[in-house]
PyMOL Python script that loads the backbone (N, CA, C, O; Angstrom):
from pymol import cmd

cmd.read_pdbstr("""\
ATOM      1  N   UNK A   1      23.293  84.691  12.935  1.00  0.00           N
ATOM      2  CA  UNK A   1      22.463  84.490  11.757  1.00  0.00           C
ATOM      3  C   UNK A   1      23.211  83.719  10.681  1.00  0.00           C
ATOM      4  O   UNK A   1      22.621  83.003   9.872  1.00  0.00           O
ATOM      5  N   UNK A   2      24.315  83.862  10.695  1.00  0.00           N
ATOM      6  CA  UNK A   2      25.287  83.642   9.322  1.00  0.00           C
ATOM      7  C   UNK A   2      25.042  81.695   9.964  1.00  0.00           C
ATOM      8  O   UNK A   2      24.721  80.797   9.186  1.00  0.00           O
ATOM      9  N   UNK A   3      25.270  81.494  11.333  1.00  0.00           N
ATOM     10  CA  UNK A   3      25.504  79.963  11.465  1.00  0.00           C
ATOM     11  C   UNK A   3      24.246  79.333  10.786  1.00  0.00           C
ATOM     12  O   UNK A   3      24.493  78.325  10.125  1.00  0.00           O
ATOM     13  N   UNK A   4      22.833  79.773  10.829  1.00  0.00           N
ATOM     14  CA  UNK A   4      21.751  79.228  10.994  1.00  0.00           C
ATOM     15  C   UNK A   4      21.666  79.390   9.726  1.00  0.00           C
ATOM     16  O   UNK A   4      20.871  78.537   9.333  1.00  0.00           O
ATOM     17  N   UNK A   5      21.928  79.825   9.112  1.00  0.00           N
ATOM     18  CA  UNK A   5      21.705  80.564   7.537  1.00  0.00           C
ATOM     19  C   UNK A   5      22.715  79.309   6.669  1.00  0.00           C
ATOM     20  O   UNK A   5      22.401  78.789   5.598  1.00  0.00           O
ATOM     21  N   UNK A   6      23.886  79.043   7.412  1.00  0.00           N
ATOM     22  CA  UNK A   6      24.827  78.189   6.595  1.00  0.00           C
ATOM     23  C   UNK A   6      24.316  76.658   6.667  1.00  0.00           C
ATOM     24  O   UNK A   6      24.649  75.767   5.885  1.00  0.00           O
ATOM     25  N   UNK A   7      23.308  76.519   7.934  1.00  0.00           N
ATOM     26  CA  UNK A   7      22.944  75.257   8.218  1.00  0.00           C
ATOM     27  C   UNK A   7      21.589  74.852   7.232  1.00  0.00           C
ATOM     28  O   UNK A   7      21.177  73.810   6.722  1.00  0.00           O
ATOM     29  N   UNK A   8      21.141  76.288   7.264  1.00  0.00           N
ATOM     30  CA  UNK A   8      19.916  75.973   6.422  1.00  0.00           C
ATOM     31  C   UNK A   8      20.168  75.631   5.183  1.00  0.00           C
ATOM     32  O   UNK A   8      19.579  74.682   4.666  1.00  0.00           O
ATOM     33  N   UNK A   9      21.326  76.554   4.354  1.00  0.00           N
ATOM     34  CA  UNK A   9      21.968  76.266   3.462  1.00  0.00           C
ATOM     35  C   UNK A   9      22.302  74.961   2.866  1.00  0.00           C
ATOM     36  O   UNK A   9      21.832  74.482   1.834  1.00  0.00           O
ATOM     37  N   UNK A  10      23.618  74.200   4.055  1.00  0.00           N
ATOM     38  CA  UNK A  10      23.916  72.793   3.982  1.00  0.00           C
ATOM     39  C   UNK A  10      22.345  71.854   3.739  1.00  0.00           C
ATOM     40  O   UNK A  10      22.237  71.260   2.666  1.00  0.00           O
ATOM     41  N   UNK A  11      21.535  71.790   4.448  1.00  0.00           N
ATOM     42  CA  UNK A  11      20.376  71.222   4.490  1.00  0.00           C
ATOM     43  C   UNK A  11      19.492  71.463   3.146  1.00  0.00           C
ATOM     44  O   UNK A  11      18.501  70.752   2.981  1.00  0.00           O
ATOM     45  N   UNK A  12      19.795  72.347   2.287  1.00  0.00           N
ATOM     46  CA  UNK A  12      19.024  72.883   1.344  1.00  0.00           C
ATOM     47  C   UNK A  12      19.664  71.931  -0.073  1.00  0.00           C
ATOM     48  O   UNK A  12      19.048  71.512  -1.053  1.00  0.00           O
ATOM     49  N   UNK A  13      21.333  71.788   0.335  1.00  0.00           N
ATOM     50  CA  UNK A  13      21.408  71.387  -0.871  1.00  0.00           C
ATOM     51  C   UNK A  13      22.159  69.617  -0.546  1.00  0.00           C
ATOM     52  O   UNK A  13      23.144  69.204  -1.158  1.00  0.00           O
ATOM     53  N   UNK A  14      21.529  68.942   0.357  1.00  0.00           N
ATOM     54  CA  UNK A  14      21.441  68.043   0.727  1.00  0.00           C
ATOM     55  C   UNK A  14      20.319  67.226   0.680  1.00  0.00           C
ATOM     56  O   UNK A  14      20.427  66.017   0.885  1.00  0.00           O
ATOM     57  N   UNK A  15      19.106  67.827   0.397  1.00  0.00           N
ATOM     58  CA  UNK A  15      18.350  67.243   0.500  1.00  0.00           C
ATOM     59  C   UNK A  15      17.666  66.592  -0.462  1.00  0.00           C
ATOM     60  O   UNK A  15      16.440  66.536  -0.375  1.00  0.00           O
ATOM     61  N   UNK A  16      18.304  66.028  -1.475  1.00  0.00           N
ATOM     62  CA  UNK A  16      17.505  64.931  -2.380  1.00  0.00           C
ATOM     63  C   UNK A  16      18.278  63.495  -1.846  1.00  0.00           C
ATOM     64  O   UNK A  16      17.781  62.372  -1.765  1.00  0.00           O
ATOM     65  N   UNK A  17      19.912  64.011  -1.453  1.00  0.00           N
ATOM     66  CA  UNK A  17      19.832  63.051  -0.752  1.00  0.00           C
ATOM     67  C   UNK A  17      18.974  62.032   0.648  1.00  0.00           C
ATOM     68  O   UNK A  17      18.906  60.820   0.848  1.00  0.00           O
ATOM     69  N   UNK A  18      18.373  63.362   1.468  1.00  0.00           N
ATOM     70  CA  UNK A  18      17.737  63.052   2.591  1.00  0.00           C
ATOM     71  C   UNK A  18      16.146  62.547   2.262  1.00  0.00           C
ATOM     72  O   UNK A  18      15.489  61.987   3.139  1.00  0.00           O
ATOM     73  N   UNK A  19      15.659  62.777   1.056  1.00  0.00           N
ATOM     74  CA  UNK A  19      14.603  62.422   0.137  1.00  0.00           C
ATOM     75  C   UNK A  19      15.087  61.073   0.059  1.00  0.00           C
ATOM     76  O   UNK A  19      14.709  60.284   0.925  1.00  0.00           O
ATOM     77  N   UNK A  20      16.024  60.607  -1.029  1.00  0.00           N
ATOM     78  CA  UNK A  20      16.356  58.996  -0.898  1.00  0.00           C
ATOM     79  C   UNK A  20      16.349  58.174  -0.311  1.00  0.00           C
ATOM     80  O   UNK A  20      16.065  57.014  -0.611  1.00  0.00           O
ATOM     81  N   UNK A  21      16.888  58.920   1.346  1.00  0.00           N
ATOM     82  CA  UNK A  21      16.927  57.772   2.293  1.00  0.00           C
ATOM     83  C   UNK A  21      15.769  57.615   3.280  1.00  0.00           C
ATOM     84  O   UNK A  21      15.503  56.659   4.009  1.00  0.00           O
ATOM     85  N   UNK A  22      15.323  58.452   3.168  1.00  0.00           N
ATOM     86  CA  UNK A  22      13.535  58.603   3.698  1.00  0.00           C
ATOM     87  C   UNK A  22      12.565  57.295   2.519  1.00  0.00           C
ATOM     88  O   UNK A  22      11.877  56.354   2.916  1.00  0.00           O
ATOM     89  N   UNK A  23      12.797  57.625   1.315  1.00  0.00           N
ATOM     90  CA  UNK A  23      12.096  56.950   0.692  1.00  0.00           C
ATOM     91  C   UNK A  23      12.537  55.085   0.794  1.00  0.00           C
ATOM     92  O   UNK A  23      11.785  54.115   0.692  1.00  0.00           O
ATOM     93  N   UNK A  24      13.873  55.136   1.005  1.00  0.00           N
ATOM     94  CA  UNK A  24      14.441  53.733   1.021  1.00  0.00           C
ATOM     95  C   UNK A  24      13.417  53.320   2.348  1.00  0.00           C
ATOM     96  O   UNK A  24      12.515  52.486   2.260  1.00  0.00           O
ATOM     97  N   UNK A  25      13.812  54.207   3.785  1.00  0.00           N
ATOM     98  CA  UNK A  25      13.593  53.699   4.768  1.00  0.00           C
ATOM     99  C   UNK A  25      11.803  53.239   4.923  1.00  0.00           C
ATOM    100  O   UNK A  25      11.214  52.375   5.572  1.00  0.00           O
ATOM    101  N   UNK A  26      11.414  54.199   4.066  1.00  0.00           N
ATOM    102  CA  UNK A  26       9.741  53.932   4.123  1.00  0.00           C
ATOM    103  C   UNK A  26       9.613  52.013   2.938  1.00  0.00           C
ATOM    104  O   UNK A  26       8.912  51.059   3.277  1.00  0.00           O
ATOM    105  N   UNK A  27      10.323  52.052   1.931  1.00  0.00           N
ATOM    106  CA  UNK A  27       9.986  50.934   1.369  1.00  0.00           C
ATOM    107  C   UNK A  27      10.768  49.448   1.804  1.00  0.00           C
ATOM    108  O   UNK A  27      10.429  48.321   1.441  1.00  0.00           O
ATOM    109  N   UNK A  28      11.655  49.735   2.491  1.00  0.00           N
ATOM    110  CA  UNK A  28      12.010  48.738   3.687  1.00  0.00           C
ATOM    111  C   UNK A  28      11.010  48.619   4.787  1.00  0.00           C
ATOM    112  O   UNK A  28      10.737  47.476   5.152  1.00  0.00           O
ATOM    113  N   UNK A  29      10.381  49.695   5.414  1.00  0.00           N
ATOM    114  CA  UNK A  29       9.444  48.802   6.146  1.00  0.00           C
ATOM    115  C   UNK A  29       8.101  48.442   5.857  1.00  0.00           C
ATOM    116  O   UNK A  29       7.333  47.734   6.508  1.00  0.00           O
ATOM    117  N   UNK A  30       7.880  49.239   4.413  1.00  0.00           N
ATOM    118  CA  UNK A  30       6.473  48.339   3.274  1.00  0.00           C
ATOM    119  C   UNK A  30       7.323  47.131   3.276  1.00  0.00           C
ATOM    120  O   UNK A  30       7.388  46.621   4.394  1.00  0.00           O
ATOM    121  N   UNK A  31       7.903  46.602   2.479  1.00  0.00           N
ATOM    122  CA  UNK A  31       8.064  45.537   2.627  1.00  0.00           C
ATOM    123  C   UNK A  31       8.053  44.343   4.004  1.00  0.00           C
ATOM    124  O   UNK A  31       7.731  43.172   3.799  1.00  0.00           O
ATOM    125  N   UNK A  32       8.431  44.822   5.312  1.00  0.00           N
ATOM    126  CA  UNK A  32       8.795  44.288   6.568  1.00  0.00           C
ATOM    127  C   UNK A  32       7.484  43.734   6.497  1.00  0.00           C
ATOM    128  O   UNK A  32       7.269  42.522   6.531  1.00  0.00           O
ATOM    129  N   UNK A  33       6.241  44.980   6.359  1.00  0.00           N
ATOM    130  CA  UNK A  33       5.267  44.665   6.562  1.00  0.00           C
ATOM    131  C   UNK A  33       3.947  43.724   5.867  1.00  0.00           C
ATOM    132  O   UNK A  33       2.982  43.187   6.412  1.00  0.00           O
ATOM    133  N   UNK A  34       4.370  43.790   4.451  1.00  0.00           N
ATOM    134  CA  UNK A  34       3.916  42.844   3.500  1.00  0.00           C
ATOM    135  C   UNK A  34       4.364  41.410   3.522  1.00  0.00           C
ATOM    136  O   UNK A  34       3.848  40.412   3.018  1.00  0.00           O
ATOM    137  N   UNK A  35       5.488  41.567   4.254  1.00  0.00           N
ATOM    138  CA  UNK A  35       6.463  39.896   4.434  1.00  0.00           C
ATOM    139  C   UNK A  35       5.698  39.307   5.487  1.00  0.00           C
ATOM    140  O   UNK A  35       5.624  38.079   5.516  1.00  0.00           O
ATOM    141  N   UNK A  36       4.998  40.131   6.537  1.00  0.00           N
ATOM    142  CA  UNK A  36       4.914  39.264   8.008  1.00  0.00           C
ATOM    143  C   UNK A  36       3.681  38.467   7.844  1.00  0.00           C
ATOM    144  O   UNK A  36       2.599  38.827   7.383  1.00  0.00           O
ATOM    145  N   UNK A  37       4.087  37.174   8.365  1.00  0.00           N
ATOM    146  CA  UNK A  37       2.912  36.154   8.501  1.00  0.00           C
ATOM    147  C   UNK A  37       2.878  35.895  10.084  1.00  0.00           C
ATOM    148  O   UNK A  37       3.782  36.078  10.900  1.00  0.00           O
ATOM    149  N   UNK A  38       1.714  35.467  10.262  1.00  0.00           N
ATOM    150  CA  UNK A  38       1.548  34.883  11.855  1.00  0.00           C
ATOM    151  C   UNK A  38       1.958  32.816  11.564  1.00  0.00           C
ATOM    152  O   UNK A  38       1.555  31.978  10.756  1.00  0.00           O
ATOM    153  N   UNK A  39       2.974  32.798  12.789  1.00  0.00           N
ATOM    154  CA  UNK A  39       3.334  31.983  12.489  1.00  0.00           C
ATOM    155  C   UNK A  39       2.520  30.606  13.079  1.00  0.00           C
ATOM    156  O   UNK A  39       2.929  29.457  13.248  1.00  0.00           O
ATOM    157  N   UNK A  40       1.306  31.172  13.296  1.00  0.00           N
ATOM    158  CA  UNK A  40      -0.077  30.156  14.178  1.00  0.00           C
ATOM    159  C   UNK A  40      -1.116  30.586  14.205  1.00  0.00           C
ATOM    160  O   UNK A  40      -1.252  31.526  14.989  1.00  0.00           O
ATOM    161  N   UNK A  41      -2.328  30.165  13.421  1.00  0.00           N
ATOM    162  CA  UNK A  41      -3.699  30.731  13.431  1.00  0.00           C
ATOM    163  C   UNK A  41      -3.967  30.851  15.119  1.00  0.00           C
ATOM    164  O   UNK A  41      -3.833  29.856  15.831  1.00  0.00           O
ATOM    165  N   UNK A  42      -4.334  32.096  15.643  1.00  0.00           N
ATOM    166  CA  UNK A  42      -4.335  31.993  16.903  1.00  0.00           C
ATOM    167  C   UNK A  42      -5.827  31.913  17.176  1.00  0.00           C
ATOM    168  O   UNK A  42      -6.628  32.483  16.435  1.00  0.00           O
ATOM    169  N   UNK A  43      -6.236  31.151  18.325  1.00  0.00           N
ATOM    170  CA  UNK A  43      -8.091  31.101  18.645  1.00  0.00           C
ATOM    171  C   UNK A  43      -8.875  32.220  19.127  1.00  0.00           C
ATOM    172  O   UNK A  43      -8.241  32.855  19.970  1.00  0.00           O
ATOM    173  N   UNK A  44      -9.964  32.662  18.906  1.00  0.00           N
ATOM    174  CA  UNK A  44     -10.519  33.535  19.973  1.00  0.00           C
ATOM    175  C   UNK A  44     -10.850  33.532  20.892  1.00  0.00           C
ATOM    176  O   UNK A  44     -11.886  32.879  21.018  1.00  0.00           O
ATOM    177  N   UNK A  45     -10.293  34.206  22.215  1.00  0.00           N
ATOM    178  CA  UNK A  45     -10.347  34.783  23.364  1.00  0.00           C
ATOM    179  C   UNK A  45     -11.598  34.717  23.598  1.00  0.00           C
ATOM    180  O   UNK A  45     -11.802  34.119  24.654  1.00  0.00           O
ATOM    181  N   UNK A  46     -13.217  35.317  22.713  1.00  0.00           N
ATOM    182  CA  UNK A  46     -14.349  35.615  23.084  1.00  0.00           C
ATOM    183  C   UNK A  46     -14.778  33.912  22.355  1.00  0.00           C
ATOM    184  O   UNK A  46     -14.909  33.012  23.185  1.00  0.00           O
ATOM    185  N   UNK A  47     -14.863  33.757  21.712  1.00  0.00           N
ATOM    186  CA  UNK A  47     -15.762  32.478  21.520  1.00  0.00           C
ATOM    187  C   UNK A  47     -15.127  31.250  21.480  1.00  0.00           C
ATOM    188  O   UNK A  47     -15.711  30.187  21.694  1.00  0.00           O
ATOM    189  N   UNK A  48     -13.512  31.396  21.113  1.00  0.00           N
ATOM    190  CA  UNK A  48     -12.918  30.183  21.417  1.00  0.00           C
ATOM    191  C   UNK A  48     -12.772  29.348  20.013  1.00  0.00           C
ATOM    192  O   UNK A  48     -12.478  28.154  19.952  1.00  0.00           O
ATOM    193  N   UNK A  49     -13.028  30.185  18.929  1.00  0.00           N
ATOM    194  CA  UNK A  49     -13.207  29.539  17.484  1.00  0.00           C
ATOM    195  C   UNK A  49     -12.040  29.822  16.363  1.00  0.00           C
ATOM    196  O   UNK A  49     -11.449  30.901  16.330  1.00  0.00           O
ATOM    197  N   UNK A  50     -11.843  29.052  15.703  1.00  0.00           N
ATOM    198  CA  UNK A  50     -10.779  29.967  14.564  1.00  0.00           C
ATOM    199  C   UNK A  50     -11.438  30.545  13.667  1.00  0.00           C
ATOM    200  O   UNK A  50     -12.599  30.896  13.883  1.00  0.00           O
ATOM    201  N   UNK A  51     -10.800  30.764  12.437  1.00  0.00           N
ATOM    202  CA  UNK A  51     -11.280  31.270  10.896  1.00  0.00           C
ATOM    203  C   UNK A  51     -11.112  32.710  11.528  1.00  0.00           C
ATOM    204  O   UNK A  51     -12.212  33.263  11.527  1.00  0.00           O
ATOM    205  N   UNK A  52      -9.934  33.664  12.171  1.00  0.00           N
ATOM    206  CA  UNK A  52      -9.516  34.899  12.278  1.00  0.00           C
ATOM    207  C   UNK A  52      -9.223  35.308  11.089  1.00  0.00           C
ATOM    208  O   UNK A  52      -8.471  34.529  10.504  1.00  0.00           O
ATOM    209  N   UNK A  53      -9.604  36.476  10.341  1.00  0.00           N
ATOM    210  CA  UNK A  53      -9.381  37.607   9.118  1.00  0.00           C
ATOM    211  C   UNK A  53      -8.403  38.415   9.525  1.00  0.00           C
ATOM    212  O   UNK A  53      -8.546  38.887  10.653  1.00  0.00           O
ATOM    213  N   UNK A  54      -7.158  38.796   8.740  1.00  0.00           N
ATOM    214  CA  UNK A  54      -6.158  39.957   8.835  1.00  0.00           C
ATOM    215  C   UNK A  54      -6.796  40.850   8.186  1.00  0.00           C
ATOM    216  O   UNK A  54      -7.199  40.686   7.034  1.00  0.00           O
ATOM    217  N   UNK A  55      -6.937  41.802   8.805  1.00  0.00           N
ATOM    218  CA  UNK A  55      -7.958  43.354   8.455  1.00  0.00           C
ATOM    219  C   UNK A  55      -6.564  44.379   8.622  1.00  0.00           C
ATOM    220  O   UNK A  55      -6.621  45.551   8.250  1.00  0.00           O
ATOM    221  N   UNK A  56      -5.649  43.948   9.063  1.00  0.00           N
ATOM    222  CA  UNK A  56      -4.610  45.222   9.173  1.00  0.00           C
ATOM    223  C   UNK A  56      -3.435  44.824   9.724  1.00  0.00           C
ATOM    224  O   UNK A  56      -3.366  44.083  10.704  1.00  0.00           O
ATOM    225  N   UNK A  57      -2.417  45.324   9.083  1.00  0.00           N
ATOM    226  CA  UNK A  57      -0.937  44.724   9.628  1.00  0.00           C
ATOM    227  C   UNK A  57      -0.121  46.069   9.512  1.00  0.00           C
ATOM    228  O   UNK A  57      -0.115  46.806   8.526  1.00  0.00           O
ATOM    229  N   UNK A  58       0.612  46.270  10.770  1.00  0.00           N
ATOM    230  CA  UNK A  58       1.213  48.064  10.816  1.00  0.00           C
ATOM    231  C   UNK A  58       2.457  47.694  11.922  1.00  0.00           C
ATOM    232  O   UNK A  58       2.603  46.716  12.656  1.00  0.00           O
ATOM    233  N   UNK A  59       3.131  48.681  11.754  1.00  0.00           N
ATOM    234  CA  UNK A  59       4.190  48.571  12.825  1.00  0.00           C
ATOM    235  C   UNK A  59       4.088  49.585  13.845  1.00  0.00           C
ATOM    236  O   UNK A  59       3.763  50.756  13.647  1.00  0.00           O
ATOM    237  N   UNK A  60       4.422  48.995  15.084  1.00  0.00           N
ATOM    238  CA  UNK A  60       4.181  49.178  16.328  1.00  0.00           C
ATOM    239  C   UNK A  60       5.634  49.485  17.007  1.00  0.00           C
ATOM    240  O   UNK A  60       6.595  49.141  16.318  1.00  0.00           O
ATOM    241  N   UNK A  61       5.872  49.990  18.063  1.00  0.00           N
ATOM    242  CA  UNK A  61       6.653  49.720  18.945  1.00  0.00           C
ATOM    243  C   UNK A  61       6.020  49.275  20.692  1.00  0.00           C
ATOM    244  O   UNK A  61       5.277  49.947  21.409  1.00  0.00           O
ATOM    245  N   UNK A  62       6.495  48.247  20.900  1.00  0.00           N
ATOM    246  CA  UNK A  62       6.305  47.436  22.363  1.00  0.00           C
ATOM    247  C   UNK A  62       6.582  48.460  23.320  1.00  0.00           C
ATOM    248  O   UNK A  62       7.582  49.177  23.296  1.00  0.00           O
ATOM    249  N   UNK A  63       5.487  48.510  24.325  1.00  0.00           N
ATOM    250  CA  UNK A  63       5.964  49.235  25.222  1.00  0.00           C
ATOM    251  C   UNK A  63       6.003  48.269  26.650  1.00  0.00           C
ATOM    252  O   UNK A  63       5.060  47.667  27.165  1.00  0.00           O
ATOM    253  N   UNK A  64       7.405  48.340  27.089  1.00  0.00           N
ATOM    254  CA  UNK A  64       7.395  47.587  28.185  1.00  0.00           C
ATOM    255  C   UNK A  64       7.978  48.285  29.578  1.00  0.00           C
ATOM    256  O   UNK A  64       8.992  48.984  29.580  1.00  0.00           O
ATOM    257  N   UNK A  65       7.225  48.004  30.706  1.00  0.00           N
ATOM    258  CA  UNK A  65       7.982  48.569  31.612  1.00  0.00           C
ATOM    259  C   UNK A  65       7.752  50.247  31.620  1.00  0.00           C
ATOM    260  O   UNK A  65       8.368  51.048  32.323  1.00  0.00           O
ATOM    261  N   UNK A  66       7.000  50.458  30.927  1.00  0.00           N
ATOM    262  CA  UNK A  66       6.743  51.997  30.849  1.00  0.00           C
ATOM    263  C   UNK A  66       7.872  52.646  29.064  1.00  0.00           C
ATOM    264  O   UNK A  66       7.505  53.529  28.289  1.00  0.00           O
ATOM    265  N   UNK A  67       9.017  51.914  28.976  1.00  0.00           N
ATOM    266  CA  UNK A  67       9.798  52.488  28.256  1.00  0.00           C
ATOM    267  C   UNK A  67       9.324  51.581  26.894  1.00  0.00           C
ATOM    268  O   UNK A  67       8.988  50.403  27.011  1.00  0.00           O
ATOM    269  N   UNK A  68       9.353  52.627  24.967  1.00  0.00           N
ATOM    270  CA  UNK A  68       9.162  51.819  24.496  1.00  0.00           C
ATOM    271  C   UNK A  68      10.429  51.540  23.695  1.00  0.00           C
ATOM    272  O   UNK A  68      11.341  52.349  23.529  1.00  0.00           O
ATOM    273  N   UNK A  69      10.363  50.037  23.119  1.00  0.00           N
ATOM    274  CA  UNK A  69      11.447  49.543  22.616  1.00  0.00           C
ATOM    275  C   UNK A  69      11.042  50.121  21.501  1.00  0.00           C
ATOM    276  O   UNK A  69       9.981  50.530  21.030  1.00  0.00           O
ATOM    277  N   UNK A  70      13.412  49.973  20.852  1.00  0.00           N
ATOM    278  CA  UNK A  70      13.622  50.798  19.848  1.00  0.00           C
ATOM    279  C   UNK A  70      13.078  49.996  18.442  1.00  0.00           C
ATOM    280  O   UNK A  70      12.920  50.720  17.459  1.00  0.00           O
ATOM    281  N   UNK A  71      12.777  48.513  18.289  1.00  0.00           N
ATOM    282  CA  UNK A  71      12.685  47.594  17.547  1.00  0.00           C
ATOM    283  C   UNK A  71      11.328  47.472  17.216  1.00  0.00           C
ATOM    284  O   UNK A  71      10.611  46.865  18.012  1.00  0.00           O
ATOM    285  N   UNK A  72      10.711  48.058  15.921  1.00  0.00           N
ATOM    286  CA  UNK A  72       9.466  47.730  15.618  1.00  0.00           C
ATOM    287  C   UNK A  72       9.645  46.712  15.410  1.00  0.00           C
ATOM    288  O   UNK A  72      10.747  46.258  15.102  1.00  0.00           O
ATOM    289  N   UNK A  73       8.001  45.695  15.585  1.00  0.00           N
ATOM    290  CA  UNK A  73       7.095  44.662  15.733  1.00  0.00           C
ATOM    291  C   UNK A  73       5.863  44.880  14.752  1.00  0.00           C
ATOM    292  O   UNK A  73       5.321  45.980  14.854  1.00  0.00           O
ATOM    293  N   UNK A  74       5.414  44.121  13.948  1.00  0.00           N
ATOM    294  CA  UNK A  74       4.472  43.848  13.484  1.00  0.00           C
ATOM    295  C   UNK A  74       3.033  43.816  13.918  1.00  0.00           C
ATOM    296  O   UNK A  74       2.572  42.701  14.163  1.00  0.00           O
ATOM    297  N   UNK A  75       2.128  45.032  14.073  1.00  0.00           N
ATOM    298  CA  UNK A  75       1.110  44.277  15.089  1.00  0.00           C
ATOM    299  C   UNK A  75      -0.242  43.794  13.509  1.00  0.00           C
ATOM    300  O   UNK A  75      -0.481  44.326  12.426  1.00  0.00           O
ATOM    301  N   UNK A  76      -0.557  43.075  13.929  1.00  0.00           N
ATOM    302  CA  UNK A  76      -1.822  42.057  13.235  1.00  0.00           C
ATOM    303  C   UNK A  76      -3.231  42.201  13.841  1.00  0.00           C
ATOM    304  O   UNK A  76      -3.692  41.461  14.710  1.00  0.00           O
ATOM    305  N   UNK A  77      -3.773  43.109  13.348  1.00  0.00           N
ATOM    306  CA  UNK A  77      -5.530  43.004  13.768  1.00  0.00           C
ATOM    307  C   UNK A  77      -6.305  42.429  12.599  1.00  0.00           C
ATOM    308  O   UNK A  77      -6.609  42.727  11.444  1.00  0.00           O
ATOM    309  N   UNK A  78      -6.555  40.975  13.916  1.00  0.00           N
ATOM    310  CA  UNK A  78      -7.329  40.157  13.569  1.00  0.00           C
ATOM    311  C   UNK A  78      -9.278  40.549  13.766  1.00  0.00           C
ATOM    312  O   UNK A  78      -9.695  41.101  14.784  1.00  0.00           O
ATOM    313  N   UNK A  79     -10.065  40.203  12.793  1.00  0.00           N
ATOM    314  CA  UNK A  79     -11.570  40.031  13.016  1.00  0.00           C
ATOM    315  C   UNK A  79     -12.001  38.443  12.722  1.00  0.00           C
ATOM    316  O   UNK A  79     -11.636  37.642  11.861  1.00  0.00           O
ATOM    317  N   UNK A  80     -13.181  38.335  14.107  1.00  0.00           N
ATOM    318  CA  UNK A  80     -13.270  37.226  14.305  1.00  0.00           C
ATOM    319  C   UNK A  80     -14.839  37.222  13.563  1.00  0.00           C
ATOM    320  O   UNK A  80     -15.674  37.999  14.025  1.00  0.00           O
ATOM    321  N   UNK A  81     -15.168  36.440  12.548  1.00  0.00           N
ATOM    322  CA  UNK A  81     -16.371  36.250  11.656  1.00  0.00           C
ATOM    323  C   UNK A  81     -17.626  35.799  12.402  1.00  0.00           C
ATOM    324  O   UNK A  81     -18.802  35.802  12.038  1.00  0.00           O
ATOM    325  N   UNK A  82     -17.108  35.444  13.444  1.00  0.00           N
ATOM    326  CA  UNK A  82     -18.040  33.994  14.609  1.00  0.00           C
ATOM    327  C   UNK A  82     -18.817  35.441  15.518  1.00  0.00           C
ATOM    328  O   UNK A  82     -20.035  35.484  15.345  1.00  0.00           O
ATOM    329  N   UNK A  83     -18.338  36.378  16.272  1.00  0.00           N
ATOM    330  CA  UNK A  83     -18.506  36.936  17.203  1.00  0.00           C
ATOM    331  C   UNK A  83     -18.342  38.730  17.007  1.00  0.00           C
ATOM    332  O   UNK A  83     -18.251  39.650  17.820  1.00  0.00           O
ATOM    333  N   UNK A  84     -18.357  38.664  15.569  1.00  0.00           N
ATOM    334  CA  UNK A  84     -17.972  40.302  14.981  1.00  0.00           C
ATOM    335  C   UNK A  84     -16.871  41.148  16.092  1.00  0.00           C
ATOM    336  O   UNK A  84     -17.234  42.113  16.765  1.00  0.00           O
ATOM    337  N   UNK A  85     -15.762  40.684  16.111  1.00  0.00           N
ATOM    338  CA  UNK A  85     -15.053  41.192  17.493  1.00  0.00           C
ATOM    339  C   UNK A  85     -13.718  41.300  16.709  1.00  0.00           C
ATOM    340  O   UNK A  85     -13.565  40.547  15.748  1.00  0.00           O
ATOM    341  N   UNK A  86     -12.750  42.170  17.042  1.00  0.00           N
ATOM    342  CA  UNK A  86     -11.396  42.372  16.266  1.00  0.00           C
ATOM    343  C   UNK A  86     -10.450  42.387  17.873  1.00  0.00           C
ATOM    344  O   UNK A  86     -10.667  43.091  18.858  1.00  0.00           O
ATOM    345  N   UNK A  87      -9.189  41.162  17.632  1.00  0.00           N
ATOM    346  CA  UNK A  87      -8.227  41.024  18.448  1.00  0.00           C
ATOM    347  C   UNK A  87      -6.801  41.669  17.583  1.00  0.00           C
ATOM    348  O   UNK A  87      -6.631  41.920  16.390  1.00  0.00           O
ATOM    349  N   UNK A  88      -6.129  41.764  18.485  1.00  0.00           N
ATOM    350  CA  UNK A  88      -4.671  42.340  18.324  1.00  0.00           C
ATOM    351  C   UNK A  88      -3.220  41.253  19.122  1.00  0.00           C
ATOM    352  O   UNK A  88      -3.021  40.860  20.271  1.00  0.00           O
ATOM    353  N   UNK A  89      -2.535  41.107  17.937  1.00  0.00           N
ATOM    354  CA  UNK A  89      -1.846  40.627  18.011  1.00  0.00           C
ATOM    355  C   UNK A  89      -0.161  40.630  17.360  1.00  0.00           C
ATOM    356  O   UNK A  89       0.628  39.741  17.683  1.00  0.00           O
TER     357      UNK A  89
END
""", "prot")
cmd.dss("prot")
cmd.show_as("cartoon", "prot")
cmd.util.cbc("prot")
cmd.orient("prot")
């Protein structure tokens, strides 16, 4: 009891630090995510047209091979105005 008690302890009076770096890590990836542009209006798949709308930009992790990578990615859901249809990218 005394170990779990000392850990809870340590953790108790550590934690505005662990508040800080939670908050850093969340406004580093607001920002990641406010920065990302697509670097090519991409066409639609269903009608074959441009003029795609960014309706949502979030971070993702890739899953490849079954395993997912440790490196978030930007994903971009696009809506297409022509064909009321939303792609991902």
């Amino acid at each position: 009891m005394q170990s779990v008690g000392m850990e809870l302890l340590n953790r108790y009076e550590n934690r505005d630090d662990s508040i800080d770096e939670w908050i850093s890590n969340d406004e580093l990836r607001d920002k990641r995510i406010s920065n990302a542009r697509l670097t090519k209006e991409p066409n639609r798949q269903h009608c074959n047209k441009n003029g795609l709308r960014i309706i949502d930009k979030s971070l993702t992790h890739r899953r490849v091979n079954g395993v997912y990578n440790i490196h978030e990615e930007v994903l971009f859901t696009l809506h297409c105005p022509h064909c009321d249809k939303n792609n991902a990218f």
